[in-house]
MOPAC internal coordinates of N, CA, C and O (Angstrom, degrees):
PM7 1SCF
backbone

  N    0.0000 0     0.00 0     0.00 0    0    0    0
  C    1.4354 1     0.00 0     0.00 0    1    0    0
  C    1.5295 1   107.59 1     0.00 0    2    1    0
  O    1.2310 1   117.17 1   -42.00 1    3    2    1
  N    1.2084 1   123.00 1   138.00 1    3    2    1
  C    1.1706 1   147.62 1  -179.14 1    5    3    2
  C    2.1935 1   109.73 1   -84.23 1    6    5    3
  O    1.2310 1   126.30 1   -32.61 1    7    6    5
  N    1.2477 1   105.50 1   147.39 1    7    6    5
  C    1.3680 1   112.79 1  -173.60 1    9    7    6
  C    1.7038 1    92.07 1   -68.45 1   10    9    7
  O    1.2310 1   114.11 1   127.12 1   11   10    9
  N    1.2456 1   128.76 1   -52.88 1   11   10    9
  C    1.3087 1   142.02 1  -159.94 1   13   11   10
  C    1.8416 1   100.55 1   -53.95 1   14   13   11
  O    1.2310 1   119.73 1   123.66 1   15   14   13
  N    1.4802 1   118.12 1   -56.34 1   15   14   13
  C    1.3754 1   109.76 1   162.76 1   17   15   14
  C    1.7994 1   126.21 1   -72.84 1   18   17   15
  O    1.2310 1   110.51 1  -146.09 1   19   18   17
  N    1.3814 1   135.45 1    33.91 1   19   18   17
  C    1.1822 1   159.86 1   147.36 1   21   19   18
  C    1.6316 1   107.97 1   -58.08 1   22   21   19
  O    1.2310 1   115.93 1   -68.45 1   23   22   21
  N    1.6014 1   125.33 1   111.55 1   23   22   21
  C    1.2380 1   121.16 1   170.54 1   25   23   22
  C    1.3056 1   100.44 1   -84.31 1   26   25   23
  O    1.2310 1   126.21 1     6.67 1   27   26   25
  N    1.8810 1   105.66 1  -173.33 1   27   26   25
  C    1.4604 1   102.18 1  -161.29 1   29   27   26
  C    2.0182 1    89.45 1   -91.59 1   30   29   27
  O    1.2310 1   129.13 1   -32.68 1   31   30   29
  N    1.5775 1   100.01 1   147.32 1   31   30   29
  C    1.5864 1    87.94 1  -172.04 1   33   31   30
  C    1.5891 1   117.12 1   104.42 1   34   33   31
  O    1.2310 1   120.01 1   162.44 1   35   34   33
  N    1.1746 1   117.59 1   -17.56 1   35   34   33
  C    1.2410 1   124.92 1  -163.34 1   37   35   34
  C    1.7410 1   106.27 1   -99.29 1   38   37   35
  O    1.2310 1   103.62 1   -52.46 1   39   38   37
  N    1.1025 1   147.75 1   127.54 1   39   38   37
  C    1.3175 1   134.19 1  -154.28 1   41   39   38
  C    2.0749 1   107.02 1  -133.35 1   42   41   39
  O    1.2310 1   120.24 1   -50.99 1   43   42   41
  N    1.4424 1   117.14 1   129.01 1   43   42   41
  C    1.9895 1    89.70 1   178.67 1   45   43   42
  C    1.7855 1    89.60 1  -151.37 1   46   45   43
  O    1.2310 1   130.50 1    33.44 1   47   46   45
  N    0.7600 1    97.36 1  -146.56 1   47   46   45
  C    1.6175 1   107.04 1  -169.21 1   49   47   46
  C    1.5525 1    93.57 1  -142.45 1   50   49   47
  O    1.2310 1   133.56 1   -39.03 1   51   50   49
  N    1.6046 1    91.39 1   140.97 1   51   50   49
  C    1.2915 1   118.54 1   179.65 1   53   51   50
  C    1.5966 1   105.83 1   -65.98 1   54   53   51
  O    1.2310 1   115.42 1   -37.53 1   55   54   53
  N    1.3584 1   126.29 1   142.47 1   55   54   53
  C    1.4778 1   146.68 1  -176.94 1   57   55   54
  C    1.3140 1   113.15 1  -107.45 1   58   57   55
  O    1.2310 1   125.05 1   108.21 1   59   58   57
  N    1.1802 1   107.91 1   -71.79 1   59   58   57
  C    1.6690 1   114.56 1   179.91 1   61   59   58
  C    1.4123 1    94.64 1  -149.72 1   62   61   59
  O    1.2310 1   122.30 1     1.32 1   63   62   61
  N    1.4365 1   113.20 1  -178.68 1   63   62   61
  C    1.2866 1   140.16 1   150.66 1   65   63   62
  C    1.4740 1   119.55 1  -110.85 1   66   65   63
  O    1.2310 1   118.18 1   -64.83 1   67   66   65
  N    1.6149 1   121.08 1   115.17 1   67   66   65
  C    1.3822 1   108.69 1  -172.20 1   69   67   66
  C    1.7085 1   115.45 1   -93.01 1   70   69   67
  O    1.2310 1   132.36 1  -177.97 1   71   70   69
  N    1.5586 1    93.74 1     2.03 1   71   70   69
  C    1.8149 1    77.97 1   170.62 1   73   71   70
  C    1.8947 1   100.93 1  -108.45 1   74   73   71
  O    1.2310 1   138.01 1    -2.13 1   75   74   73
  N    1.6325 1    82.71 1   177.87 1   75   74   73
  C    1.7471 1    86.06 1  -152.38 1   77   75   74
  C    2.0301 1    88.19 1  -139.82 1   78   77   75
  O    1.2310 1   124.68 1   172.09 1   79   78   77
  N    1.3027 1   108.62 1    -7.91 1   79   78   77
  C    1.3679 1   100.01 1   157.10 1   81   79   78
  C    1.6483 1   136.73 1   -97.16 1   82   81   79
  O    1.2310 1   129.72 1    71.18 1   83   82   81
  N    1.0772 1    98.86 1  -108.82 1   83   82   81
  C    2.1413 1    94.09 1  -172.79 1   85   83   82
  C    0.9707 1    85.90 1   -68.46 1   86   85   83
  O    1.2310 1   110.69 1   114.39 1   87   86   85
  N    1.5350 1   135.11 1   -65.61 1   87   86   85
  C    1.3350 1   132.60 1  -146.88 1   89   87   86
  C    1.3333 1   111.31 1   -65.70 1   90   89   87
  O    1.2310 1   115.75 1   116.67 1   91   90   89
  N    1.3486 1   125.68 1   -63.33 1   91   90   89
  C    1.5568 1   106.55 1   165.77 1   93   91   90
  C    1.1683 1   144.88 1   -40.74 1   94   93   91
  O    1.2310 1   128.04 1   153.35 1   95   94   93
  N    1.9685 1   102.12 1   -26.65 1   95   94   93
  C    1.3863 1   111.81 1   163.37 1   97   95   94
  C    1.8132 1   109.91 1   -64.80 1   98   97   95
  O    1.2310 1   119.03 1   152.45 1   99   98   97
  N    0.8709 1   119.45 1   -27.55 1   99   98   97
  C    1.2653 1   121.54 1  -158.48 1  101   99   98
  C    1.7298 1   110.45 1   -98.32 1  102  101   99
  O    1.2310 1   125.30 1   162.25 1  103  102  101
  N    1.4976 1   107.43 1   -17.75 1  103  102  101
  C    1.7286 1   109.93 1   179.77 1  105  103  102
  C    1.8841 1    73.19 1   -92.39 1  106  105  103
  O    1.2310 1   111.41 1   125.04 1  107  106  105
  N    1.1529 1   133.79 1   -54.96 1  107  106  105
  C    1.6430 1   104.10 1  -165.72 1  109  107  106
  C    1.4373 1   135.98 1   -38.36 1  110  109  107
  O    1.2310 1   130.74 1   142.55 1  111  110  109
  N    2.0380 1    96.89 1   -37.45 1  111  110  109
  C    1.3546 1   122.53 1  -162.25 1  113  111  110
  C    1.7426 1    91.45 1   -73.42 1  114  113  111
  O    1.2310 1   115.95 1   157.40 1  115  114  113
  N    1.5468 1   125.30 1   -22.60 1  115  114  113
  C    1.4010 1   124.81 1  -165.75 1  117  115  114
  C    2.0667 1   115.86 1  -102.05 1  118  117  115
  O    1.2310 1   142.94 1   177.42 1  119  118  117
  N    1.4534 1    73.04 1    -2.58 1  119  118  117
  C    1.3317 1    72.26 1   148.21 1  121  119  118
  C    2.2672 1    99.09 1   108.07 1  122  121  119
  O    1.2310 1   129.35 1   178.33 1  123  122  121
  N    1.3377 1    99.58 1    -1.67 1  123  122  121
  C    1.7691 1   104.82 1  -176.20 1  125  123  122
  C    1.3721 1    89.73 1  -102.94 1  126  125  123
  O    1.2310 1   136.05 1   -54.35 1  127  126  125
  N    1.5978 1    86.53 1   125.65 1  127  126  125
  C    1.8593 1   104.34 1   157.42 1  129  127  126
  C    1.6383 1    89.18 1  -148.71 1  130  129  127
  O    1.2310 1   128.29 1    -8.78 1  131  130  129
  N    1.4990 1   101.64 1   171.22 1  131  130  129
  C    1.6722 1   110.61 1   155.54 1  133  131  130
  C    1.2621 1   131.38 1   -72.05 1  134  133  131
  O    1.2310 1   131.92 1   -37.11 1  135  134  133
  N    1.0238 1    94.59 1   142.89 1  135  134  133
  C    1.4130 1   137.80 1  -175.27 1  137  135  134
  C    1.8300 1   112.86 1    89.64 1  138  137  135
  O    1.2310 1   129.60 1  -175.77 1  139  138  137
  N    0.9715 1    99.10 1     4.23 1  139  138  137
  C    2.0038 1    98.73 1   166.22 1  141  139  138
  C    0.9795 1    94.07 1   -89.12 1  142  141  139
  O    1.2310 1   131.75 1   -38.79 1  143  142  141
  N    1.8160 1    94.92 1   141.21 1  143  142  141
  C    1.4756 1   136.53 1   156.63 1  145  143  142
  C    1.4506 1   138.39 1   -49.82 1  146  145  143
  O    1.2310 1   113.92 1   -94.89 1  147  146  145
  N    1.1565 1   129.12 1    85.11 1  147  146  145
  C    1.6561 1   126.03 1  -152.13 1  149  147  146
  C    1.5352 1    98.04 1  -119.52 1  150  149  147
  O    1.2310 1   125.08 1   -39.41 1  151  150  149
  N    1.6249 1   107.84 1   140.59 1  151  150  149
  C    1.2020 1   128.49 1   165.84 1  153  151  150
  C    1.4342 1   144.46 1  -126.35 1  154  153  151
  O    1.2310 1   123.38 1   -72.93 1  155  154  153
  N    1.4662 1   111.13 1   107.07 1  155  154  153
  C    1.5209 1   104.03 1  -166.44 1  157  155  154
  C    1.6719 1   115.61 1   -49.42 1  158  157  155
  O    1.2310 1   120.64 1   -49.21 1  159  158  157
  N    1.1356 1   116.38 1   130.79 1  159  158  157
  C    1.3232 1   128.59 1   178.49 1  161  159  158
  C    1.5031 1   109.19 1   -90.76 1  162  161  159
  O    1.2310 1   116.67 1   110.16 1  163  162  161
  N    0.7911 1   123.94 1   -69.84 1  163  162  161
  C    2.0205 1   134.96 1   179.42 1  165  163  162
  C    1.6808 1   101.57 1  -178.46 1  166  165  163
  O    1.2310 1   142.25 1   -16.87 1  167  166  165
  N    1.3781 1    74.40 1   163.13 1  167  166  165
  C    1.8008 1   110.38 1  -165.04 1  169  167  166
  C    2.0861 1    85.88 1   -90.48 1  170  169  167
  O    1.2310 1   128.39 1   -39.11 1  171  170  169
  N    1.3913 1   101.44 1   140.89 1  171  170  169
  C    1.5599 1   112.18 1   141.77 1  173  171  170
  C    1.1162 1   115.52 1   -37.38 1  174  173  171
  O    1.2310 1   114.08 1   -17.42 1  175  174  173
  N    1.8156 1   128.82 1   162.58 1  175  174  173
  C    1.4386 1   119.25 1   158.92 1  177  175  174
  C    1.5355 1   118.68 1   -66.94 1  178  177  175
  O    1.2310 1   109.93 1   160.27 1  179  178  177
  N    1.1202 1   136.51 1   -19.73 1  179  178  177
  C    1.6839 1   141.22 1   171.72 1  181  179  178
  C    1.4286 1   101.43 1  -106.38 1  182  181  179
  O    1.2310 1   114.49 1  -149.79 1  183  182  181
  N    1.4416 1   128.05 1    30.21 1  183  182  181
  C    1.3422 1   127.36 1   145.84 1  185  183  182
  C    1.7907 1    88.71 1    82.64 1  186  185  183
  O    1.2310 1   110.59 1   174.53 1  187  186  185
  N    1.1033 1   135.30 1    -5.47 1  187  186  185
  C    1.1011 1   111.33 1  -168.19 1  189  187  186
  C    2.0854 1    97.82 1  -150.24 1  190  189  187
  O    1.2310 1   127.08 1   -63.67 1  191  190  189
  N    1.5356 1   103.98 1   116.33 1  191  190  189
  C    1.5574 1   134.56 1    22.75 1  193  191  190
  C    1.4594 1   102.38 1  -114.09 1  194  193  191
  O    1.2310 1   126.40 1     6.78 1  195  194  193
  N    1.9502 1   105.30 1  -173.22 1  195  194  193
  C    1.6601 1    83.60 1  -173.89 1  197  195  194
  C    1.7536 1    82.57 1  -134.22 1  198  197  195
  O    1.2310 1   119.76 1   -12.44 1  199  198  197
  N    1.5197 1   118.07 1   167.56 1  199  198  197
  C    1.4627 1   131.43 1  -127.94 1  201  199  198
  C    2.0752 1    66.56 1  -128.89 1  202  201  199
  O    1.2310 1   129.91 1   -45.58 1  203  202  201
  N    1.3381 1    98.50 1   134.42 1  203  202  201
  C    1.4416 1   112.42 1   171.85 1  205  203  202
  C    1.7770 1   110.59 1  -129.54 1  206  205  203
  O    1.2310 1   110.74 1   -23.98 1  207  206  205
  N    1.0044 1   135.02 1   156.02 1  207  206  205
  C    1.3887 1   143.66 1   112.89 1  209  207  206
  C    1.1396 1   159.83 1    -1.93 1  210  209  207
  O    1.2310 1   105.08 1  -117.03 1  211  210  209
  N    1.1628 1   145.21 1    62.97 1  211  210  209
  C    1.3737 1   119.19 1  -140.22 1  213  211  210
  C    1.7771 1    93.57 1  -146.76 1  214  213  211
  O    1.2310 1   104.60 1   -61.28 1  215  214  213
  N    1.3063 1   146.04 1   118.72 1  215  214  213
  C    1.2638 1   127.16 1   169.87 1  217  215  214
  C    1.5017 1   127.26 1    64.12 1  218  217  215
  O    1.2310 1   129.25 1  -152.52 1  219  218  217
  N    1.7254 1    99.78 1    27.48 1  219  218  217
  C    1.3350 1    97.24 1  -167.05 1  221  219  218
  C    1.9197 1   126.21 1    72.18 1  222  221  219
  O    1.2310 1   119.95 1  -168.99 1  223  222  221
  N    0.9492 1   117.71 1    11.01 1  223  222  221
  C    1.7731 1   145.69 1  -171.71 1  225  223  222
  C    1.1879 1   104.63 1  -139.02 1  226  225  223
  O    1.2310 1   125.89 1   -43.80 1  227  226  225
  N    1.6311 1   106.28 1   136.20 1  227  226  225
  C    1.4465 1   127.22 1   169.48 1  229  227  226
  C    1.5260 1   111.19 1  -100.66 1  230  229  227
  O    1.2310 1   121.69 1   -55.02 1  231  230  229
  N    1.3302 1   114.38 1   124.98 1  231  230  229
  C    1.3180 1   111.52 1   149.52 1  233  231  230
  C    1.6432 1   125.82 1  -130.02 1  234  233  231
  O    1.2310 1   132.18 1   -30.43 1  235  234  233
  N    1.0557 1    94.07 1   149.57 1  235  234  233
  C    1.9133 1    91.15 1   174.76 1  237  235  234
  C    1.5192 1   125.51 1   -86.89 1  238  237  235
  O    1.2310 1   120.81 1   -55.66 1  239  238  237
  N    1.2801 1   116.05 1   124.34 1  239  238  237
  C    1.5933 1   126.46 1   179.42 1  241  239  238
  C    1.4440 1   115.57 1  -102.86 1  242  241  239
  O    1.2310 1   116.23 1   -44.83 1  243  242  241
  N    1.0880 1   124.78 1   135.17 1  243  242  241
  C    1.4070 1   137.71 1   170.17 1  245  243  242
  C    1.9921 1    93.95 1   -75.11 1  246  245  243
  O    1.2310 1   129.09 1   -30.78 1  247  246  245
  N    1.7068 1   100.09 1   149.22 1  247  246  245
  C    1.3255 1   101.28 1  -174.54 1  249  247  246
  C    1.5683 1   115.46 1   -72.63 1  250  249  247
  O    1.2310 1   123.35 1   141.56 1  251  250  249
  N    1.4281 1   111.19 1   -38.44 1  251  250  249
  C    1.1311 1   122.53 1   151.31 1  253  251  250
  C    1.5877 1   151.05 1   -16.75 1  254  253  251
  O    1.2310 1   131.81 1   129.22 1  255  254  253
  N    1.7858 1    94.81 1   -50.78 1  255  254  253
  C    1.2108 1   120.50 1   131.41 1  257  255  254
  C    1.5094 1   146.61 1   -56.91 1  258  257  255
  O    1.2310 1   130.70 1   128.97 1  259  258  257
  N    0.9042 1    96.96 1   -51.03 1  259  258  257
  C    1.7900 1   133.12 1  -173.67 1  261  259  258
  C    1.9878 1    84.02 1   -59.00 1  262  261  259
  O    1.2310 1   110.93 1   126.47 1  263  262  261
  N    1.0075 1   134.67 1   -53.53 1  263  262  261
  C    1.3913 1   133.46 1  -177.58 1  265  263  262
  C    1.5741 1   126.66 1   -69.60 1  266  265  263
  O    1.2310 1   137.97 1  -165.01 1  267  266  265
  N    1.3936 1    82.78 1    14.99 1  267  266  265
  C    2.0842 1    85.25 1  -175.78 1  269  267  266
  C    2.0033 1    80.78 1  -108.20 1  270  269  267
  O    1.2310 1   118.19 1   137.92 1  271  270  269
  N    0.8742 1   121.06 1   -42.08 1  271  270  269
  C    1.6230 1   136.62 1   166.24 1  273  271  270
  C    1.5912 1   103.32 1   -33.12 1  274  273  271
  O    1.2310 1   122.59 1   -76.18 1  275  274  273
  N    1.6901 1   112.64 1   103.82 1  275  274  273
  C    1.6728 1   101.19 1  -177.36 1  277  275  274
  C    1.8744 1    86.17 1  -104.94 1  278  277  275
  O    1.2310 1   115.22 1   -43.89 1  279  278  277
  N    1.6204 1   126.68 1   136.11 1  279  278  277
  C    1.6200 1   117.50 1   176.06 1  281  279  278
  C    1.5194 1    67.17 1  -112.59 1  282  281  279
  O    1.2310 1   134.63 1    -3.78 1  283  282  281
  N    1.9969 1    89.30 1   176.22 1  283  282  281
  C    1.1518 1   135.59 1   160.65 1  285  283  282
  C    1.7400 1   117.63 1  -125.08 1  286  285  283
  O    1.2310 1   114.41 1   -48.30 1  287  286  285
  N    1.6089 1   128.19 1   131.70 1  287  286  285
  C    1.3005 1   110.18 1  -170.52 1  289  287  286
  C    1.9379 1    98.04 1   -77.41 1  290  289  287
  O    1.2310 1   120.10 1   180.00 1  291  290  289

Protein backbone atom coordinates (compact mmCIF):
# COMPACT_ATOMS: atom_id res chain seq x y z
CA UNK A 1 0.00 0.00 0.00
CA UNK A 2 1.03 3.28 -1.01
CA UNK A 3 0.97 6.60 1.41
CA UNK A 4 -1.28 8.28 -1.36
CA UNK A 5 -4.20 5.61 -0.61
CA UNK A 6 -3.93 6.51 3.39
CA UNK A 7 -7.33 8.12 4.69
CA UNK A 8 -7.21 10.98 6.98
CA UNK A 9 -6.68 9.13 10.51
CA UNK A 10 -5.18 6.20 9.16
CA UNK A 11 -1.54 5.69 10.57
CA UNK A 12 1.50 2.69 9.12
CA UNK A 13 5.11 2.67 8.86
CA UNK A 14 7.18 3.60 6.19
CA UNK A 15 8.50 0.49 3.85
CA UNK A 16 10.57 1.88 1.27
CA UNK A 17 10.74 4.75 -0.93
CA UNK A 18 10.33 3.81 -4.60
CA UNK A 19 11.79 6.83 -6.16
CA UNK A 20 15.52 7.07 -6.24
CA UNK A 21 15.81 10.58 -7.88
CA UNK A 22 15.15 14.38 -6.68
CA UNK A 23 12.16 13.35 -5.16
CA UNK A 24 13.41 10.70 -3.02
CA UNK A 25 16.28 12.85 -2.41
CA UNK A 26 14.04 15.38 -1.30
CA UNK A 27 11.24 13.18 0.90
CA UNK A 28 14.69 11.97 2.72
CA UNK A 29 15.96 15.60 3.23
CA UNK A 30 12.11 16.08 4.88
CA UNK A 31 12.47 13.87 7.10
CA UNK A 32 10.69 10.10 5.41
CA UNK A 33 12.78 7.06 5.46
CA UNK A 34 11.83 3.45 6.67
CA UNK A 35 10.79 2.40 9.39
CA UNK A 36 9.24 5.91 10.75
CA UNK A 37 5.91 6.22 11.93
CA UNK A 38 3.64 8.46 9.74
CA UNK A 39 0.19 9.77 10.16
CA UNK A 40 -2.36 11.02 7.86
CA UNK A 41 -3.55 14.23 9.26
CA UNK A 42 -6.30 15.57 6.58
CA UNK A 43 -6.75 15.92 2.99
CA UNK A 44 -6.84 19.65 1.33
CA UNK A 45 -10.39 20.67 0.31
CA UNK A 46 -9.74 19.22 -3.50
CA UNK A 47 -7.98 16.31 -1.88
CA UNK A 48 -4.82 17.69 -2.86
CA UNK A 49 -2.23 18.06 -0.83
CA UNK A 50 -2.73 16.23 2.39
CA UNK A 51 -0.80 17.34 5.81
CA UNK A 52 0.83 14.07 7.51
CA UNK A 53 2.72 13.28 10.71
CA UNK A 54 5.84 12.29 10.97
CA UNK A 55 8.15 12.60 14.30
CA UNK A 56 5.97 14.81 15.94
CA UNK A 57 6.23 17.41 12.57
CA UNK A 58 3.83 18.20 9.95
CA UNK A 59 4.52 18.25 6.51
CA UNK A 60 2.46 18.53 3.39
CA UNK A 61 2.65 15.95 0.44
CA UNK A 62 1.26 16.21 -2.91
CA UNK A 63 -0.62 12.79 -3.76
CA UNK A 64 1.54 12.35 -6.48
CA UNK A 65 4.23 12.26 -4.26
CA UNK A 66 2.68 10.61 -1.43
CA UNK A 67 2.74 7.34 -3.97
CA UNK A 68 6.47 6.83 -4.29
CA UNK A 69 5.87 6.32 -0.19
CA UNK A 70 5.27 2.31 0.16
CA UNK A 71 3.63 2.13 4.41
CA UNK A 72 2.82 -0.94 6.16
CA UNK A 73 -0.21 -0.81 8.86
Amino acid sequence: MTLDQLKPGDAGYVKKLSSRDKLGHRLLCMGVYPGLHIKVIRNAPMQDPMEVELDGYFISLRHNEARYVEVSS
